[in-house]
Backbone as ProteinMPNN parsed JSONL, in Angstrom:
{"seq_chain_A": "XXXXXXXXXXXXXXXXXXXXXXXXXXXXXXXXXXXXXXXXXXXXXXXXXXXXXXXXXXXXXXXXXXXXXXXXXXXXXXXXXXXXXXXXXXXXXXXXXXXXXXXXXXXXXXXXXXXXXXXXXXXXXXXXXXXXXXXXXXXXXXXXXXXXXXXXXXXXXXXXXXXXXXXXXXXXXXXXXXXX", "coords_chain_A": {"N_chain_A": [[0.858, -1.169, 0.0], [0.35, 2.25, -0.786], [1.945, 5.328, -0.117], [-0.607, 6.96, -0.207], [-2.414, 5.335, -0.687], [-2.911, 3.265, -2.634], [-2.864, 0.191, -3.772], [-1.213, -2.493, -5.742], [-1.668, -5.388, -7.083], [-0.046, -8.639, -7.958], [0.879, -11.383, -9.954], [1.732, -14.388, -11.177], [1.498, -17.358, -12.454], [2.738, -20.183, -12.005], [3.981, -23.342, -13.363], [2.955, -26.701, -12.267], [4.924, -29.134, -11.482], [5.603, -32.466, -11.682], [7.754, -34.116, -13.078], [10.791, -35.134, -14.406], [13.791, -34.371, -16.46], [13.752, -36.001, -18.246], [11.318, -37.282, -18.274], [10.337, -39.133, -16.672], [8.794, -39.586, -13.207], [9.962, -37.621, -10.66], [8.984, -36.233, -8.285], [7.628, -36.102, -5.349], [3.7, -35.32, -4.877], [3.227, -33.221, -3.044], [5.906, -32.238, -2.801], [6.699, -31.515, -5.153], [4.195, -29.191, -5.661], [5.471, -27.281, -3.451], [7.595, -27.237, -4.257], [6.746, -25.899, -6.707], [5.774, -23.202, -5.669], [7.729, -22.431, -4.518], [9.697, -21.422, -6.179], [8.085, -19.526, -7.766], [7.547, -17.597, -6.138], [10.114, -16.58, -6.113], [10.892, -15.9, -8.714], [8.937, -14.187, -9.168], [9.099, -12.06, -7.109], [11.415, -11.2, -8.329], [10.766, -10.152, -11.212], [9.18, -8.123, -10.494], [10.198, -6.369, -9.201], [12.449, -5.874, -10.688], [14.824, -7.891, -11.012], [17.871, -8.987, -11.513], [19.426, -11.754, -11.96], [21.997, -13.997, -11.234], [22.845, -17.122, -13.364], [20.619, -20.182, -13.048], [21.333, -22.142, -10.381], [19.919, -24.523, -9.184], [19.768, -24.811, -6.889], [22.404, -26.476, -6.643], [25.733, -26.608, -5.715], [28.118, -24.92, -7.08], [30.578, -25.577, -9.014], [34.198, -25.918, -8.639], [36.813, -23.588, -9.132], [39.423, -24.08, -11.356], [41.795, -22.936, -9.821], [40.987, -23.406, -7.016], [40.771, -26.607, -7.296], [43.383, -27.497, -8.319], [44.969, -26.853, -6.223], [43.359, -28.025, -3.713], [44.074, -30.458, -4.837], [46.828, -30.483, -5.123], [47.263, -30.108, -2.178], [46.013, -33.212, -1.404], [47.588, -34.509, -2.353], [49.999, -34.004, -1.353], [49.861, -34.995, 1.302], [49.46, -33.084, 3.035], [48.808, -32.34, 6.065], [49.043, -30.61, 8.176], [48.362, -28.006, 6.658], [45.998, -28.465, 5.59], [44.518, -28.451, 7.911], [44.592, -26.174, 9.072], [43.752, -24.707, 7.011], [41.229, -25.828, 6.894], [40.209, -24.602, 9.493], [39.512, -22.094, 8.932], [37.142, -22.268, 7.312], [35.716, -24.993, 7.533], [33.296, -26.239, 6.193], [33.949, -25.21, 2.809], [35.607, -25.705, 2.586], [35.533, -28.912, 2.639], [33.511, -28.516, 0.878], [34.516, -27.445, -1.722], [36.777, -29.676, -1.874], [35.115, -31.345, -2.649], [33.954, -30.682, -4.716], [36.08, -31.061, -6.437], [36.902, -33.491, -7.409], [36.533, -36.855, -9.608], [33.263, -37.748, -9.799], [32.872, -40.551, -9.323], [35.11, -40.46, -7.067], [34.716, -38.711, -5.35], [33.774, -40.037, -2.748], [36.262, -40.861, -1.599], [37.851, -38.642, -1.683], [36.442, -37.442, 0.285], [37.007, -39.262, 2.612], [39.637, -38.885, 2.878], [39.985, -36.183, 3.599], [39.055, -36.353, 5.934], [40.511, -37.973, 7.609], [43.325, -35.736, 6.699], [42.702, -34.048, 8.451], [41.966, -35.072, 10.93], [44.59, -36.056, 11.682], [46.03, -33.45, 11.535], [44.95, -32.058, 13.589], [45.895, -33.685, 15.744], [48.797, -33.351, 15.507], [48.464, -30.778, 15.793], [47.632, -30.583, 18.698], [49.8, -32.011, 19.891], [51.411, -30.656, 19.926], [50.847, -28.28, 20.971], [50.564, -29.254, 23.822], [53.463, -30.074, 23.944], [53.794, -27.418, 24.281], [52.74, -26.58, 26.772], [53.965, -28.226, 28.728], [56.423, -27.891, 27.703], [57.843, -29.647, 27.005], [60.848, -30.116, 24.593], [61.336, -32.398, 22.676], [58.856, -33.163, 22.669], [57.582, -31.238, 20.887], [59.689, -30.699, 18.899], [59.815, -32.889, 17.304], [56.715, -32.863, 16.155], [56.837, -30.74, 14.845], [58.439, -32.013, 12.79], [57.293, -32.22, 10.4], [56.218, -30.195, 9.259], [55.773, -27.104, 7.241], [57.571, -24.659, 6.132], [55.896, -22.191, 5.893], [53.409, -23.157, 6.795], [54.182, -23.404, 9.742], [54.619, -20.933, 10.437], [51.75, -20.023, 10.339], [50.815, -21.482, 12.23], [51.583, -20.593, 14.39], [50.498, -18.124, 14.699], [48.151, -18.907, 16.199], [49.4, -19.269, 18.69], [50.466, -17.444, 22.185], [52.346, -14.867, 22.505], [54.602, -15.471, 24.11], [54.979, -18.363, 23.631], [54.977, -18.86, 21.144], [57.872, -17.703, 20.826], [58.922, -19.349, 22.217], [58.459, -21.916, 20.578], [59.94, -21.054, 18.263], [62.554, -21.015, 19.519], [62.915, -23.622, 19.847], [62.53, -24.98, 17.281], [64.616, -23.472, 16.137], [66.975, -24.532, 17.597], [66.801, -27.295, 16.593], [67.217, -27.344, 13.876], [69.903, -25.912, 14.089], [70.886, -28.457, 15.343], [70.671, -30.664, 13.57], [72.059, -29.461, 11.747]], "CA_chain_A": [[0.0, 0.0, 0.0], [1.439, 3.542, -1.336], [1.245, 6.738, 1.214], [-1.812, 7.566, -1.115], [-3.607, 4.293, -0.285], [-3.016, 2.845, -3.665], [-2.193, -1.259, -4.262], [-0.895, -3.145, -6.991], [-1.507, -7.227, -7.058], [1.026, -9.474, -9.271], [0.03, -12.916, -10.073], [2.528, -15.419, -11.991], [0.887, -18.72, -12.403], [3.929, -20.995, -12.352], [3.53, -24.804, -13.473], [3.126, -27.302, -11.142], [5.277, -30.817, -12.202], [6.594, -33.663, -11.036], [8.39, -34.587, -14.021], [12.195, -34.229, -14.508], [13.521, -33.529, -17.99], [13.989, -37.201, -19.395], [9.66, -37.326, -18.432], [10.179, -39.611, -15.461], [8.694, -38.648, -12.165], [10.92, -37.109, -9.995], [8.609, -35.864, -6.985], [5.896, -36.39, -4.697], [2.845, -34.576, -5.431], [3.855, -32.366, -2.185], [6.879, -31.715, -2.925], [6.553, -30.794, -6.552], [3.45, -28.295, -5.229], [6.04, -26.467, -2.725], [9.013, -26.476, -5.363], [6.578, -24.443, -7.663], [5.696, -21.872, -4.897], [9.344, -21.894, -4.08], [10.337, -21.127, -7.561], [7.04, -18.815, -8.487], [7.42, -16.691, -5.129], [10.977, -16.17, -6.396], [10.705, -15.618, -10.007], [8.224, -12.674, -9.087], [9.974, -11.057, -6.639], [12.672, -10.984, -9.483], [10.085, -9.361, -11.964], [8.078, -7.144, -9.845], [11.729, -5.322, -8.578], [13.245, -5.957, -12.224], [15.997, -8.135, -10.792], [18.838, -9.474, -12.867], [19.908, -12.842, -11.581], [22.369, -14.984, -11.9], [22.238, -18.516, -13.853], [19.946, -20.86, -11.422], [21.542, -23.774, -10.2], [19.225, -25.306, -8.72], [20.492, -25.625, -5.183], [23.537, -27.049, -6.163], [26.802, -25.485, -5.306], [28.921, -24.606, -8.135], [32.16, -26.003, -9.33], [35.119, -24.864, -8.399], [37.57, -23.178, -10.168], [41.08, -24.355, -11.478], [42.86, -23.049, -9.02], [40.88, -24.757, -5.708], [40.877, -28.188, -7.677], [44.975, -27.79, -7.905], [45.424, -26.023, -4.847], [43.202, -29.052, -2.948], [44.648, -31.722, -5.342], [48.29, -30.857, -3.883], [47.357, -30.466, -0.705], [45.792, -34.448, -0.88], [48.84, -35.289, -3.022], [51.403, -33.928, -0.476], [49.536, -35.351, 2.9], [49.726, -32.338, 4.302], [47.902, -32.45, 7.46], [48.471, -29.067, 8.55], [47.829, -27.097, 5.748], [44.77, -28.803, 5.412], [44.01, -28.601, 9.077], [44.495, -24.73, 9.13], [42.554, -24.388, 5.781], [39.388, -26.657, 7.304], [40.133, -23.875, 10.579], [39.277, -21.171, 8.531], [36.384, -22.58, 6.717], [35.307, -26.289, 7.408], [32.063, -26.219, 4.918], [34.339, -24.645, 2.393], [36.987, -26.684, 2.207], [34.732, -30.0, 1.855], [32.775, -28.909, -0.517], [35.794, -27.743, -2.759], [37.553, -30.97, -2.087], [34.498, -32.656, -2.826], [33.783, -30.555, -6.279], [36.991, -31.141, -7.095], [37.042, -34.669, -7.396], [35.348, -36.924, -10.377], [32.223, -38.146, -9.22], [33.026, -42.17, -8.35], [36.446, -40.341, -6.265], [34.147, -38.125, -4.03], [34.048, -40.285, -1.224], [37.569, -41.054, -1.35], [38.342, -37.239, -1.144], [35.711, -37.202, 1.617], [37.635, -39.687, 3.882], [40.878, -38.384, 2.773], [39.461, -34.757, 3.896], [38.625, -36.671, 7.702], [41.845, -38.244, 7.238], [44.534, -35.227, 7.238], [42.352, -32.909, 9.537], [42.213, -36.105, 12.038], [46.197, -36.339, 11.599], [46.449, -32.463, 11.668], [44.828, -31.956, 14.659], [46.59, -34.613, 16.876], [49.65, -32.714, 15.24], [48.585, -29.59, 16.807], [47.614, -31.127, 20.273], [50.783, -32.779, 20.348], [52.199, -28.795, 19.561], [49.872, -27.777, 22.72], [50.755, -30.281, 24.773], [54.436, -29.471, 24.174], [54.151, -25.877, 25.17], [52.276, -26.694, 28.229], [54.838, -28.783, 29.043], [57.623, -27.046, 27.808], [58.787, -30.235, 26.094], [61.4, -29.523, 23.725], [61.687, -33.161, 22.089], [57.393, -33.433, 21.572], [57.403, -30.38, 20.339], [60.362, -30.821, 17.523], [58.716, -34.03, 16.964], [55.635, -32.978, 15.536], [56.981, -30.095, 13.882], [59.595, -32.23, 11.826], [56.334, -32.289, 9.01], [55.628, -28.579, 8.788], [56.848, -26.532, 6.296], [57.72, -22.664, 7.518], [54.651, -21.113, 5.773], [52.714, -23.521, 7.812], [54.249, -23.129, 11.108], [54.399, -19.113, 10.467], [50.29, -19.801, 10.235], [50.353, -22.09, 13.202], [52.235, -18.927, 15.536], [49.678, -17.143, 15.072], [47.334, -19.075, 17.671], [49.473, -18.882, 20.33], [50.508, -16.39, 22.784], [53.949, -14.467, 21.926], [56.072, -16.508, 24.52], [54.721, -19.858, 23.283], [55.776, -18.688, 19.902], [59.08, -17.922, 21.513], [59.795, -21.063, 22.674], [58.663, -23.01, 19.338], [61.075, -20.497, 17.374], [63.77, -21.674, 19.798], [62.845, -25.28, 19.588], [62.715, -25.415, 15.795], [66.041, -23.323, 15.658], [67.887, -25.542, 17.763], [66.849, -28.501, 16.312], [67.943, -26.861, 12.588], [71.119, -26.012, 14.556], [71.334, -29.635, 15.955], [70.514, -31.472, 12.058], [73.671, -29.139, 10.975]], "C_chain_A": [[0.904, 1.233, 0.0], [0.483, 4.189, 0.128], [0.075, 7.259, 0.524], [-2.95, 6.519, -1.134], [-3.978, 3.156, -1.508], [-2.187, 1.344, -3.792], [-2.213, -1.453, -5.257], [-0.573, -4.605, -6.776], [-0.828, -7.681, -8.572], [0.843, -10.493, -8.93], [1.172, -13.532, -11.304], [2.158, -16.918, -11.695], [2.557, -19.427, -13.023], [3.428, -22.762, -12.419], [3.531, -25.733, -12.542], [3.218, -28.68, -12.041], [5.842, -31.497, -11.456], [7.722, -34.457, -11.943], [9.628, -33.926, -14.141], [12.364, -34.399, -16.372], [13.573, -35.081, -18.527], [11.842, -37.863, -19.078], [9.228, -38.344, -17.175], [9.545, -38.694, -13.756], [9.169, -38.586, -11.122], [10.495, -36.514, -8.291], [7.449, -36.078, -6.145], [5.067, -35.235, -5.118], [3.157, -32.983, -4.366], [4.855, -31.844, -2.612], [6.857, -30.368, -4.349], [5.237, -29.361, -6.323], [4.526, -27.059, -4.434], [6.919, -26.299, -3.704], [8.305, -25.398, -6.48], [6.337, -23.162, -7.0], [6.569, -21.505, -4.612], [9.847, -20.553, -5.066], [9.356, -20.147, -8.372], [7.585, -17.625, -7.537], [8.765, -15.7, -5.905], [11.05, -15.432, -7.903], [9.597, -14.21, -9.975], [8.26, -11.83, -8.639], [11.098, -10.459, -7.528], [11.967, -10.065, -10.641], [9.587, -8.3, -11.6], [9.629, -5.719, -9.8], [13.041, -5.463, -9.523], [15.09, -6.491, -11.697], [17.221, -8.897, -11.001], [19.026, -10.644, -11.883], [20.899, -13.925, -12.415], [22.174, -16.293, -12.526], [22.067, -19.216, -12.188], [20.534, -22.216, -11.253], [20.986, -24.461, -9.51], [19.45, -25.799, -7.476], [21.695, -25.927, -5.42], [24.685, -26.277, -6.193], [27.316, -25.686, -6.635], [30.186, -25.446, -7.768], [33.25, -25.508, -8.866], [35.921, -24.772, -9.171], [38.853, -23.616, -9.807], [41.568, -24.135, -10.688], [42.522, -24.245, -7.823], [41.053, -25.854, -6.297], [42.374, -28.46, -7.518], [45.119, -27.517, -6.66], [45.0, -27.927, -4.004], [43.953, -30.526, -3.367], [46.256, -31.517, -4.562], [48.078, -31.274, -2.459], [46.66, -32.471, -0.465], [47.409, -35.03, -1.283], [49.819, -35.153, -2.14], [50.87, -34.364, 0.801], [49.635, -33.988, 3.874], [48.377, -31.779, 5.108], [47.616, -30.869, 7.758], [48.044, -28.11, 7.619], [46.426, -27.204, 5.812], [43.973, -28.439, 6.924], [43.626, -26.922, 9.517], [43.44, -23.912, 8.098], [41.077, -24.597, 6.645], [39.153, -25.323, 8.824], [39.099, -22.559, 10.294], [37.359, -21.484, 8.172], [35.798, -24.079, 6.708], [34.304, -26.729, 6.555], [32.988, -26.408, 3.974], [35.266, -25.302, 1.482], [36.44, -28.033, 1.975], [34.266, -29.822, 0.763], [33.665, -28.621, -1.745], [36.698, -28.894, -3.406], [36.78, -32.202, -2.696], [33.7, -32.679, -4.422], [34.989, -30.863, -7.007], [37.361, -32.337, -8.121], [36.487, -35.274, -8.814], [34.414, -37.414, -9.278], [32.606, -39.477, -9.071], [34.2, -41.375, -7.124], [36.131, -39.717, -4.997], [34.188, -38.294, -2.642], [35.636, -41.128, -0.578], [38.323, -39.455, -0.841], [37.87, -37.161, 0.318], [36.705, -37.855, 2.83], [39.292, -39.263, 3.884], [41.465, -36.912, 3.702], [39.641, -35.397, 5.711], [40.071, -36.753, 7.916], [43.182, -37.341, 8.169], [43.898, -34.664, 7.932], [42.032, -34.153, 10.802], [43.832, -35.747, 12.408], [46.95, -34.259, 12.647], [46.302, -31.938, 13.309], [45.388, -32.465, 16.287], [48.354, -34.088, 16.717], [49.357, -31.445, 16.196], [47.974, -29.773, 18.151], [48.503, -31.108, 21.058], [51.727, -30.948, 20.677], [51.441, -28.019, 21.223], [50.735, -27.902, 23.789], [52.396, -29.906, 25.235], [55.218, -28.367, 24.918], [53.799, -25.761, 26.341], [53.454, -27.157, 29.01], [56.319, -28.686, 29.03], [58.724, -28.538, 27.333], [59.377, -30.447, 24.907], [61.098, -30.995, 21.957], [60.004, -33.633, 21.681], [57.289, -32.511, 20.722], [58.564, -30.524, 18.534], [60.139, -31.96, 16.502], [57.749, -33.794, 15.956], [56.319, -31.114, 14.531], [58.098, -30.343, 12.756], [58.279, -32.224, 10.239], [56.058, -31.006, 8.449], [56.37, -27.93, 8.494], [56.785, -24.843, 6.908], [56.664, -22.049, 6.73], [53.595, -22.022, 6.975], [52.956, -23.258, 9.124], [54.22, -21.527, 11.082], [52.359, -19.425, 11.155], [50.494, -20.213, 11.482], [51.082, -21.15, 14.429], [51.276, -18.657, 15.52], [48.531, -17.616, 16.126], [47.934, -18.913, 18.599], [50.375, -17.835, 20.634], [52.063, -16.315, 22.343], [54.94, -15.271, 22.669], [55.701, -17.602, 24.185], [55.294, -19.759, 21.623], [56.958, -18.261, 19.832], [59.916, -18.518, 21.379], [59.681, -21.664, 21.446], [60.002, -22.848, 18.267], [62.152, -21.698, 17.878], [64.076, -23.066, 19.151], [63.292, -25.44, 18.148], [63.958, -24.758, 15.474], [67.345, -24.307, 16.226], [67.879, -26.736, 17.088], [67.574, -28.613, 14.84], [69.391, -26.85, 13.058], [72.063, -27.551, 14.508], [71.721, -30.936, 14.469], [71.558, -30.845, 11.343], [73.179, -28.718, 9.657]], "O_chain_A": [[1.969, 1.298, 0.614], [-0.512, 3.979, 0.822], [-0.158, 8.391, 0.949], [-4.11, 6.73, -1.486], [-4.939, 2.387, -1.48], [-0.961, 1.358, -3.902], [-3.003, -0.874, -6.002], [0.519, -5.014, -6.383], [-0.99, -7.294, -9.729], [0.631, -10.778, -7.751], [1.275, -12.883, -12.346], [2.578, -17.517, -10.705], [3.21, -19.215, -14.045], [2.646, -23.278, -11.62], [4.421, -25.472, -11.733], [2.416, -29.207, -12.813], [6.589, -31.103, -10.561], [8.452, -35.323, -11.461], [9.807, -32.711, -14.066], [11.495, -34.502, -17.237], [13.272, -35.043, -19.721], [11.328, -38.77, -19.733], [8.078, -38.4, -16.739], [9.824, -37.561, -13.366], [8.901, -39.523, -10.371], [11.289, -36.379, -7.36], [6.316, -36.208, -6.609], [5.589, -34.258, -5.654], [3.277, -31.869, -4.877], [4.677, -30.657, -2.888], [6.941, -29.145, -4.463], [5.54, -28.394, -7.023], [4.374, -25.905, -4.834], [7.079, -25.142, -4.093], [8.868, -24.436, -7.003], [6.611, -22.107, -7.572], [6.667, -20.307, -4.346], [10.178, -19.384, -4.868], [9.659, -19.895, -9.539], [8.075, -16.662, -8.126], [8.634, -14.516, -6.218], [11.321, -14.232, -7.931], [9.632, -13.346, -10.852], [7.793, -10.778, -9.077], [11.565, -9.331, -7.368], [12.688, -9.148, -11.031], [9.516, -7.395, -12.432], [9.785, -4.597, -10.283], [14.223, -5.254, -9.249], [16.144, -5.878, -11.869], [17.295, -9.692, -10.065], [18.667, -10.319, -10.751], [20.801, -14.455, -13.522], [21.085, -16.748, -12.176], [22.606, -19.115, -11.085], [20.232, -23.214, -11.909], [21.729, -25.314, -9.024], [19.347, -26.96, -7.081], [22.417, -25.726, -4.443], [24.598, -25.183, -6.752], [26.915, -26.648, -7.289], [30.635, -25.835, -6.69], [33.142, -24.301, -8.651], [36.041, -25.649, -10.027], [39.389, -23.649, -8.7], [42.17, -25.134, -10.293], [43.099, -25.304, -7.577], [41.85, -26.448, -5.571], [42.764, -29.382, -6.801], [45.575, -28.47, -6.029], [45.841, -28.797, -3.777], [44.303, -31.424, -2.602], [46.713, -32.23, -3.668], [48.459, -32.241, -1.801], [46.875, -32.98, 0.635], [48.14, -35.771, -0.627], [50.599, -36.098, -2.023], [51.656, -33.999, 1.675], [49.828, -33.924, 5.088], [47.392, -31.097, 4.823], [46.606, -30.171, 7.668], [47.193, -27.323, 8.033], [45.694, -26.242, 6.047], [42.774, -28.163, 6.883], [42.623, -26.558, 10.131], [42.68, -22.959, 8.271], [40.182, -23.797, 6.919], [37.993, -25.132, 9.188], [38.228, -22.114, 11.041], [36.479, -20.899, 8.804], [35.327, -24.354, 5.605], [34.539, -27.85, 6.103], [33.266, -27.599, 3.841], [35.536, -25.389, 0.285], [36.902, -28.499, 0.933], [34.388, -30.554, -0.219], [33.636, -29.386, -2.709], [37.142, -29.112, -4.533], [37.155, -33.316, -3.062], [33.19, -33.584, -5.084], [34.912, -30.926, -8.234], [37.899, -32.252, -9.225], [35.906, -34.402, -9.46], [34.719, -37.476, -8.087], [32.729, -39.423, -7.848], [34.026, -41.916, -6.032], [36.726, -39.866, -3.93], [34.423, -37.521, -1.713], [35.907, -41.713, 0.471], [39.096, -39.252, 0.095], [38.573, -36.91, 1.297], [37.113, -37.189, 3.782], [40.005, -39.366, 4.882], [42.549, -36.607, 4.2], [40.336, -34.808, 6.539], [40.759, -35.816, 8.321], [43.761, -37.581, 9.229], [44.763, -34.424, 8.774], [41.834, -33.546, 11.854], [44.114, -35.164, 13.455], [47.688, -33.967, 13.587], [47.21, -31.55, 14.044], [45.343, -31.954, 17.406], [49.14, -34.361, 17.625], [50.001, -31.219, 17.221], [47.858, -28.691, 18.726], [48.568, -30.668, 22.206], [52.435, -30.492, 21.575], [51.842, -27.392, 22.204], [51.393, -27.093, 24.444], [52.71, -29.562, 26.375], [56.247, -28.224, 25.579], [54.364, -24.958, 27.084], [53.887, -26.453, 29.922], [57.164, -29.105, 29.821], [59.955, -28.535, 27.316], [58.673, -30.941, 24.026], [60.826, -30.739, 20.784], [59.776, -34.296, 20.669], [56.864, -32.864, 19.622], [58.139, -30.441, 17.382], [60.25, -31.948, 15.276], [57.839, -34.423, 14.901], [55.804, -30.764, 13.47], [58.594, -29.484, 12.027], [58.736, -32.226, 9.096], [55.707, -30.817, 7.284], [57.483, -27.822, 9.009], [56.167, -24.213, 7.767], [56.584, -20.9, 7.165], [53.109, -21.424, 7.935], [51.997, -22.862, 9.786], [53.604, -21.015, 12.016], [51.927, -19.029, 12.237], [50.379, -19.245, 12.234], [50.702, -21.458, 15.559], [50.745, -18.93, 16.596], [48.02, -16.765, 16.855], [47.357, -18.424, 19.57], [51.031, -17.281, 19.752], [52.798, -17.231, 21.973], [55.947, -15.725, 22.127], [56.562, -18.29, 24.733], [55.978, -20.637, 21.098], [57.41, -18.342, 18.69], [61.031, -18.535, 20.857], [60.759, -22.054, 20.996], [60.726, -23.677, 17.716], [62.533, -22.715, 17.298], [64.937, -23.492, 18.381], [64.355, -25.999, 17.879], [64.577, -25.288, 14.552], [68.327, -24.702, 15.598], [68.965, -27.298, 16.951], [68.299, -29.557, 14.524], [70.154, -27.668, 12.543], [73.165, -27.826, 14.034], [72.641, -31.749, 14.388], [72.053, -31.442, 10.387], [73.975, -28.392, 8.777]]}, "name": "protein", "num_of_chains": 1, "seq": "XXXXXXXXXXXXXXXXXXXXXXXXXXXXXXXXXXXXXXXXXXXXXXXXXXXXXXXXXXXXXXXXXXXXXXXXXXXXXXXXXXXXXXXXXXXXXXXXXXXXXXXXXXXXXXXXXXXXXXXXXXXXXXXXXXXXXXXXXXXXXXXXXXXXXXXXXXXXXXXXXXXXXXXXXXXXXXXXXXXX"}
C-alpha cells in the first residue's frame, strides 16, 4: 500500500510438475506443489523489482575453479595435514565442498575420507604442539613439527601467545642447529 492508499496485485501462475527432464517422475505430489511456490514466489519477486539474476543452479553449489581443484589436489597429493588442518580452521564447509567438487564423481568419497583423514592427523599434530608448550617439552614439540613446512608453522604462531611462539622459534632453531 502507497502513502496515497493505492495497491498493486502481481500474479505469476507458475507450473506445477513432477516430471524431470527425461519425463520420469521425480517428486511427490507435495513436494513438486512447494518447489513451484518456491520457484514462483521467487521468479516474481525478481520481476516485480526488475531483478537481474544470476544462472539458477538449482540448489547445487557450483564447481570450483582451477585453481581450488589444484590447490586441494596438492594439498591431498602432499599429505599435508596441517595445511589442510588450518585451511578446514578457517572454513570447514568450504573446504569439503571444494575438495568434494573437485574430485570426479566415483572419487568423491575417497576425497571425503581423505578430507577426515589429514584434519584427524592435523589436529593430533597440533595437540601434540599444545601439549608441548604446556609442558615445555622440547623433544614433543620438535617431533611434531619435523612435518611442517615454515609457511605452515608461520600460520600455526599465530594461535598462540607471543612466549609460546618464543619457545617453538627456539625449539625449531635448535633442532635446525642440531641437524647441521
Amino acid at each position: 500500500v502507497s502513502a496515497e492508499g493505492f495497491t498493486r496485485r502481481y500474479t505469476y501462475d507458475s507450473p506445477l510438475t513432477d516430471k524431470g527432464i527425461k519425463g520420469s517422475t521425480m517428486m511427490t505430489p507435495a513436494h513438486a506443489r512447494g518447489s513451484a511456490i518456491a520457484y514462483g514466489r521467487r521468479y516474481l519477486h525478481c520481476m516485480i523489482f526488475n531483478i537481474d539474476t544470476s544462472d539458477d543452479t538449482d540448489g547445487n553449489v557450483s564447481k570450483a575453479t582451477n585453481i581450488q581443484i589444484a590447490t586441494f589436489q596438492e594439498v591431498i597429493k602432499a599429505d599435508d595435514a596441517i595445511g589442510l588442518f588450518l585451511i578446514s580452521q578457517r572454513s570447514p564447509e568450504k573446504v569439503y565442498t571444494d575438495l568434494f567438487n573437485s574430485g570426479e564423481k566415483n572419487k568423491k568419497m575417497v576425497l571425503k575420507a581423505k578430507c577426515r583423514e589429514l584434519e584427524s592427523l592435523g589436529r593430533t599434530m597440533v595437540a601434540n604442539i599444545q601439549a608441548a608448550i604446556e609442558s615445555k617439552d622440547e623433544f614433543l614439540a620438535i617431533e611434531n613439527l619435523e612435518g611442517i613446512t615454515h609457511i605452515g608453522l608461520v600460520m600455526l604462531f599465530d594461535e598462540y601467545a607471543a612466549e609460546d611462539r618464543e619457545w617453538l622459534k627456539a625449539a625449531n632453531t635448535k633442532r635446525m642447529a642440531d641437524n647441521g
